[in-house]
Residue, then its C-alpha position, 0 to 999 in steps of 0.5 A: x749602194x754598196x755593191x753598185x759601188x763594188x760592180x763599179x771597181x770591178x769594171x774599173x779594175x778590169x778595164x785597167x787590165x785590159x788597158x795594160x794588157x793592150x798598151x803597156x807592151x809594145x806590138x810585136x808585129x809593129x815593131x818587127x814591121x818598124x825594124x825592117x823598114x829602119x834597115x831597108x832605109x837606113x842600109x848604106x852604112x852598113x854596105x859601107x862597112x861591109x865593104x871597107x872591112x872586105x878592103x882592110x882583110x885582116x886575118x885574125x887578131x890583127x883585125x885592128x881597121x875592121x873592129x874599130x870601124x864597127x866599134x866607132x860606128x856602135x859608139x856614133x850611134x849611141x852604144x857603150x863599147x868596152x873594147x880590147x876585152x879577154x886580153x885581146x885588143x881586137x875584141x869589144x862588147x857594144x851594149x844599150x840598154x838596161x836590165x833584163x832580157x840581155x840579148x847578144x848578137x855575135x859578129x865578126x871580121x878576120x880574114x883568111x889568108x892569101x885569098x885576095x879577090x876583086x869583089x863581084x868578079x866571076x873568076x878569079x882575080x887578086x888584088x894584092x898576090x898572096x895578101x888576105x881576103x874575105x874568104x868566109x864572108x866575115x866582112x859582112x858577118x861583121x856589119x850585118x850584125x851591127x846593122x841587125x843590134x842597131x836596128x834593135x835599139x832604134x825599135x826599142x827606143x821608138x817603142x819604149x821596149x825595156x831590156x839590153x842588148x850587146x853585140x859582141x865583137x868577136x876576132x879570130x873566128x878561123x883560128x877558134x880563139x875569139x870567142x873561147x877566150x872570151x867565154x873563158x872570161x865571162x863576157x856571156x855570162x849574163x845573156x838571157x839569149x844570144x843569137x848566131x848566124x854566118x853567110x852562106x849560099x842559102x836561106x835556112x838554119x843548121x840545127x845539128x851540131x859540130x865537133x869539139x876541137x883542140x888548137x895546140x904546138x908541139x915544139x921539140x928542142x935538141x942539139x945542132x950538130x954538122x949532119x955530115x962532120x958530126x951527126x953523133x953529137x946532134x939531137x934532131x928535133x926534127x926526128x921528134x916532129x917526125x916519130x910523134x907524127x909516124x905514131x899518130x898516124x898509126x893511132x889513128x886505126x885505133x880512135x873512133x870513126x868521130x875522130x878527125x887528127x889534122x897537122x901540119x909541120x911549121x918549122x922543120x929546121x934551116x938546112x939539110x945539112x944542120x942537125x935542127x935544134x927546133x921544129x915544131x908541128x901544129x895539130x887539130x884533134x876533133x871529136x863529137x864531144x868535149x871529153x872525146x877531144x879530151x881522150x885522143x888529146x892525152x894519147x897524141x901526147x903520148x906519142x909526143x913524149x915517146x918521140x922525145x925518148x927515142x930521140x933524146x929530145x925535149x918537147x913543149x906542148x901549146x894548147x892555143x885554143x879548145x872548143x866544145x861541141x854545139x849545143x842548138x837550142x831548138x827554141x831560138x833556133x825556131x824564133x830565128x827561123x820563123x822570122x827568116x822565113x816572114x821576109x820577103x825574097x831577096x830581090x836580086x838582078x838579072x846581072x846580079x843572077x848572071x855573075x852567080x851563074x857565071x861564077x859556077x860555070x867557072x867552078x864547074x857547079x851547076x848553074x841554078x844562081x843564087x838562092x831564093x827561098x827558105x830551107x825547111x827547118x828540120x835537123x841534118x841527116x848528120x852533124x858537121x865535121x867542123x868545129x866553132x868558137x861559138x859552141x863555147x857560147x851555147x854551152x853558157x847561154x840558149x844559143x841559136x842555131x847558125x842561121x844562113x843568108x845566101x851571099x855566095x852562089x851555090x856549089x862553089x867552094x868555100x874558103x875560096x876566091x869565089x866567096x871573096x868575089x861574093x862577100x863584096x858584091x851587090x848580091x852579097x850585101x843583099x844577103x846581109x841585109x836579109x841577115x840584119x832583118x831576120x836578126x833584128x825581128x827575132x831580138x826584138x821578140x826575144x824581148x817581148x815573149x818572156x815565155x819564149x826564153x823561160x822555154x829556151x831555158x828550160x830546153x837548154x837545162x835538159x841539153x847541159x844536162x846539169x853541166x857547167x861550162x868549163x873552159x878547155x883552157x887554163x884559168x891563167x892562160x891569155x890569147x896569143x895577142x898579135x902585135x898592131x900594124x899600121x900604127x893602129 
C-alpha cells in the first residue's frame, strides 16, 4: 500500500511539473504572433506620430512638440513617464511593468538642420527655406520605437508576461549628447538588455563597431584694438583659433590611421578691421577607442595653449560631449536578427517603387527601389568611421547591435533632402512598421529566455573585459540645455 501510495505522488508530482512547464510560461511563438498582428491592426497612430514629428522637425534639444507627442501618447496608453530626466527637458524614460527582466528600447526625434523637404516627393523641394528636416529619419525612429514598447506591453498584459520594459526618450542623437548624459546619469543602469535600431536603406543589422569621439570649444579671448589706427595694442583671438588649427593640421601626420580630427571656425571676430576679442572654433576628435580619443584630446590642447602663447591670448576649452566606442553584443544582436529575418517582406507598391526609382535616378544612383529581403548577419569588412550616443549604452548593459529597416531607397545620400522625402512617405512608414515588429518579437523573447540574457551577459563581461563604464564627462557637468520655443 505504501509504495502505491508513493507511485501515486510520483505521478502527481511529475504531471504538475509537466503542467507548469506547458502553462505557467507563455508561448513564445503566440506571442510573438499576437505582437505582430497588434501593430499591423493598430498602425495608424504611430504613422500619426511619424509624420507629425517629420512636421515639427526639431533640431536637438529643442525637441519640445516631438518628445511630448511621444511621452503623452506612452502616458495615454498606460506607461509611467518621468520626463525632463539628465537635466535635459526633451529627454524622458516610459516604463511598465515591474521587476525583472528590465528591457530598453531606445528612440528618437531631433532634426538635423536646414534640410526641409516635402515628404514623398522625388526631388527636392523645401517647405519652409533653410528651416530643419527629418534628415536622418528620426521621425519615425521615434515612433517606431513607441510602437514596438507598446506592443510589448499589450502582449505582456494579454499574456501575463512578467518583467518591465522602458523606452527611453532619447534628444539630440546628431550632436552625440543625449544619451551620454543620460548614461552619465544612470538611467541604464538596471537594464537586463536593451534593444537599438536607426532607419536605413536596408534590412539587416551592423555587427561592427564605431569610433569613440570628443564634442568640445576652444574659445580665445584677447584684446580689440583699431587693426589699422593700432594693431600693436590688440591681441587677436582670431590668431589663436588660426595657429591651434595650423598645429593641428601638422599633428595630423603624426596620429594613427584610426584618428579622424574635424573643426569648423564659429565666431571669427565682426569686421576686418576690428582686432577680434573672441573666436571660437569647434572640433570633432574621433579614434577606435576611449583611450585613443583620450590621447589625440590632450595633444589638440596642446596646440590650443601653445596658440595662446604665441599669441599673448587666453583660452577656454568646453567638452560638449564624449562617446566611447561600440560595443555589439553578438547575442542580442542574433535574437533581433532572427526576428527581423522571421517577417514577411515589406510590401511595397508599384508607385511606392516608382518614387524610389525616381528618386535615385535624380541622384544618380542605380535605379534597384527599395530593399526587400534581409542582409546576411555577418560582421563588416571593417568598423564605421562615425561615431554614437548609444555606445555609451553598450558599455552599461548587452546592447544590440543597430538593426536597420529599409525606409530610404538605396544609394541615396544620407543627411540629405532624399531622407527627408523618405522618412515622410508611405514606404518609409512601411519601414518603421517592420522595425516595430522586429523590436517588439525580439523584447518580448528577451523576457521568456532567461537563458539568452545570462549568455548575453556572459558575452558582454568578456567584451568590457572587466572595465566599468566611465563617463567621458565631468560627474558635475550638465547638458547645454536649449531654451523652449513656442511656449512650449
Amino acid at each position: 500500500m505504501k509504495r502505491h501510495f508513493m507511485l501515486y505522488v510520483f505521478v502527481v508530482a511529475l504531471t504538475i511539473s509537466w503542467a507548469e512547464s506547458v502553462f505557467a510560461a507563455p508561448p513564445m511563438k503566440a506571442s510573438k504572433k499576437d505582437a505582430i498582428q497588434w501593430l499591423e491592426e493598430n498602425k495608424a497612430p504611430f504613422e500619426d506620430a511619424a509624420m507629425a514629428i517629420h512636421g515639427f522637425a526639431e533640431t536637438g534639444l529643442l525637441e519640445y512638440k516631438s518628445s511630448k507627442y511621444l511621452a503623452d501618447m506612452l502616458e495615454d496608453n498606460g506607461f509611467t513617464v518621468e520626463r525632463g530626466v539628465a537635466d535635459m527637458p526633451t529627454a524622458f524614460v516610459a516604463t511598465f511593468g515591474s521587476g525583472k527582466p528590465v528591457i530598453g528600447i531606445l528612440a528618437e526625434y531631433d532634426a538635423l538642420p536646414g534640410l526641409s523637404q516635402k515628404g514623398g516627393v522625388p526631388s527636392q523641394e523645401a517647405i519652409i527655406a533653410d528651416a530643419p528636416g527629418h534628415g536622418c529619419g528620426h521621425n519615425v525612429f521615434g515612433a517606431g520605437s513607441t510602437a514596438a514598447a507598446i506592443a510589448m506591453k499589450e502582449i505582456m498584459q494579454k499574456r501575463g508576461i512578467k518583467g518591465t520594459v522602458k523606452l527611453y526618450g532619447c534628444p539630440a542623437e546628431e550632436t552625440l549628447i543625449g544619451k551620454v548624459y543620460m548614461a552619465k546619469a544612470g538611467l541604464f543602469d538596471d537594464l537586463d538588455a536593451c534593444l537599438n535600431w536607426h532607419p536605413g536603406s536596408g534590412n539587416g543589422i551592423f555587427l561592427g563597431s564605431n569610433n569613440a569621439m570628443n564634442n568640445f570649444e576652444v574659445t580665445f579671448r584677447g584684446r580689440t584694438a583699431h587693426a589699422a589706427g593700432a594693431p600693436h595694442s590688440g591681441r587677436s583671438a582670431l590668431d589663436g583659433v588660426e595657429l591651434m588649427n595650423i598645429g593641428v593640421n601638422f599633428l595630423r601626420e603624426h596620429v594613427r590611421d584610426t584618428v579622424r580630427i574635424h573643426y569648423m571656425i564659429k565666431d571669427g571676430g565682426r569686421a576686418p578691421n576690428i582686432v577680434p576679442e573672441s573666436a571660437t572654433v569647434w572640433y570633432f576628435v574621433r579614434d577606435k577607442n576611449r583611450e585613443g580619443v583620450d590621447h589625440v584630446y590632450e595633444r589638440v590642447l596642446q596646440c590650443a595653449e601653445g596658440a595662446s602663447i604665441m599669441t599673448d591670448t587666453s583660452y577656454e576649452v568646453t567638452l560638449t560631449t564624449g562617446s566611447h566606442n561600440y560595443l555589439n553584443n553578438n547575442t542580442i544582436s542574433r535574437v533581433v536578427y532572427d526576428n527581423l529575418a522571421a517577417l514577411d517582406d515589406i510590401e511595397y507598391t508599384d508607385d511606392e517603387q516608382a518614387w524610389a526609382k525616381e528618386m535615385q535616378r535624380n541622384m544618380g544612383a542605380e535605379e534597384k527601389g527599395l530593399s526587400l529581403g534581409t542582409n546576411e548577419f555577418k560582421k563588416p569588412s571593417k568598423n564605421s568611421a562615425a561615431s554614437t550616443d548609444a555606445s555609451d549604452i553598450s558599455w552599461i548593459v548587452p546592447t544590440s547591435g543597430e538593426m536597420t529597416t529599409a525606409v530610404a531607397p538605396g544609394g541615396v545620400p544620407g543627411h540629405h533632402w532624399c531622407w527627408v522625402s523618405a522618412s515622410g512617405s508611405s514606404a518609409g512608414l512601411k519601414g518603421m512598421l517592420h522595425a516595430a515588429k522586429a523590436l517588439a518579437t525580439s523584447g518580448i523573447e528577451l523576457m521568456l529566455d532567461e537563458d539568452l540574457l545570462k549568455d548575453a551577459w556572459k558575452e558582454f563581461e568578456v567584451s568590457t573585459d572587466g572595465k566599468a563604464f566611465k563617463s567621458a564627462l565631468p560627474l558635475d557637468q550638465k547638458p547645454p540645455v536649449m531654451p523652449s520655443v513656442d511656449g512650449m
